[in-house]
matplotlib code that plots the C-alpha trace (Angstrom):
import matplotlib.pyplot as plt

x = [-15.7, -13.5, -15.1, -13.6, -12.3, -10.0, -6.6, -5.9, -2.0, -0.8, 2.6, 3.7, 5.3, 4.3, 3.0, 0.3, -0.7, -3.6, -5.2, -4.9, -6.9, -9.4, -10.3, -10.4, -12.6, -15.0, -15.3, -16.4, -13.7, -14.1, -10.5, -6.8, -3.4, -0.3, 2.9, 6.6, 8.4, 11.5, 13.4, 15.1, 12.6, 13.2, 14.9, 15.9, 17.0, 13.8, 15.2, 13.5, 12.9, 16.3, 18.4, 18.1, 15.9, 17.1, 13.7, 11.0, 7.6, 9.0, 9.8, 7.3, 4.5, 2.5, -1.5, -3.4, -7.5, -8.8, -12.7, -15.7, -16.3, -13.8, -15.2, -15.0, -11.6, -11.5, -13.1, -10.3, -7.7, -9.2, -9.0, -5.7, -4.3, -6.4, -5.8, -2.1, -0.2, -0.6, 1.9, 3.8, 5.2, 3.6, 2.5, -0.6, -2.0, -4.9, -5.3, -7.7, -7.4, -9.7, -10.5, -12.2, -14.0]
y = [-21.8, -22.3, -21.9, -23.1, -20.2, -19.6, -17.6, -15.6, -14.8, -12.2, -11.2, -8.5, -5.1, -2.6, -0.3, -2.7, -2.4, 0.1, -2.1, -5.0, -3.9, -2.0, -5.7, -7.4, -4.7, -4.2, -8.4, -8.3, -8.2, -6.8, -6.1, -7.4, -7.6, -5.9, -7.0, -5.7, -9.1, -10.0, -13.1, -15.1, -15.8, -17.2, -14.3, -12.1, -11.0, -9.2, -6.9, -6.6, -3.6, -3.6, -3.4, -0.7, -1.0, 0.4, 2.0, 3.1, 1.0, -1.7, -3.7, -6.7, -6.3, -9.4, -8.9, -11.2, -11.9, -14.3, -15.1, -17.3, -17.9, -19.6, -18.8, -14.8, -15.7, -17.6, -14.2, -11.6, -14.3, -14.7, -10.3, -10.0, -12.7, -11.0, -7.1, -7.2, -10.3, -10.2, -7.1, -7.4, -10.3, -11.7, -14.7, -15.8, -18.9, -19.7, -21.6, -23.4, -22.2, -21.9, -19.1, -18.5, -15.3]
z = [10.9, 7.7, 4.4, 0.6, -1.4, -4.3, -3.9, -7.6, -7.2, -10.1, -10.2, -12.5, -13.0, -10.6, -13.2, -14.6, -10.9, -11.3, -14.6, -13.0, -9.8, -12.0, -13.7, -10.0, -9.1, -12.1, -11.8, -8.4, -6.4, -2.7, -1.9, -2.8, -1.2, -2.8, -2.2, -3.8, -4.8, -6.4, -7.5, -10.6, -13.8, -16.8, -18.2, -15.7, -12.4, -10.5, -8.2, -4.9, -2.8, -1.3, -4.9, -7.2, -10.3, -13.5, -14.2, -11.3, -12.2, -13.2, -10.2, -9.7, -7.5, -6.4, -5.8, -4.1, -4.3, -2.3, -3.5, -2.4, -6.0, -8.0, -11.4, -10.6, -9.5, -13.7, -15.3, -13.4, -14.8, -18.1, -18.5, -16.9, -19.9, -22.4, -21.3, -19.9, -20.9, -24.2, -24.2, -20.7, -18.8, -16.1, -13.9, -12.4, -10.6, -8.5, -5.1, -3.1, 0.5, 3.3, 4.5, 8.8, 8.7]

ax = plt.figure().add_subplot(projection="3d")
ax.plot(x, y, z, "-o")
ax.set_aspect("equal")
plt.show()
């Protein structure tokens, strides 16, 4: 009934939204979640849906893959370092979860 997967959690700036789901998708990816976030980094405030943000696209937006295959789940993570962090700020992590399709 459950089966093993791998949970990639990105977090980033809304506007890297539409790169970011372009890699997921050209790596296989069937389908992600989006979700608007907030909270306190390292070096900032966040500001969630409920506060203003100073400039529109730049509130964080979390996406979510979950994937049968933990080294497609790698390759979108390895891109997303390679094609967005290296100029904007972001955070990414992956998961083992189970999954009951």
């Amino acid at each position: 009934m459950f089966h093993n997967a791998t949970k990639l959690v990105i977090v980033t700036e809304h506007f890297m939204c539409k790169k970011v789901c372009d890699i997921i998708e050209d790596c296989g990816g069937k389908g992600y979640t989006l979700v608007p976030t907030g909270g306190k980094g390292l070096h900032h405030l966040h500001p969630t849906l409920d506060q203003a943000t100073v400039i529109e696209g730049f509130d964080n937006l979390k996406i979510e893959v979950v994937m049968s295959n933990q080294e497609k789940a790698e390759q979108i993570a390895e891109r997303v370092v390679s094609e967005c962090f290296e100029e904007y700020p972001g955070v990414m992590y992956l998961e083992d979860v189970r999954i009951c399709r």
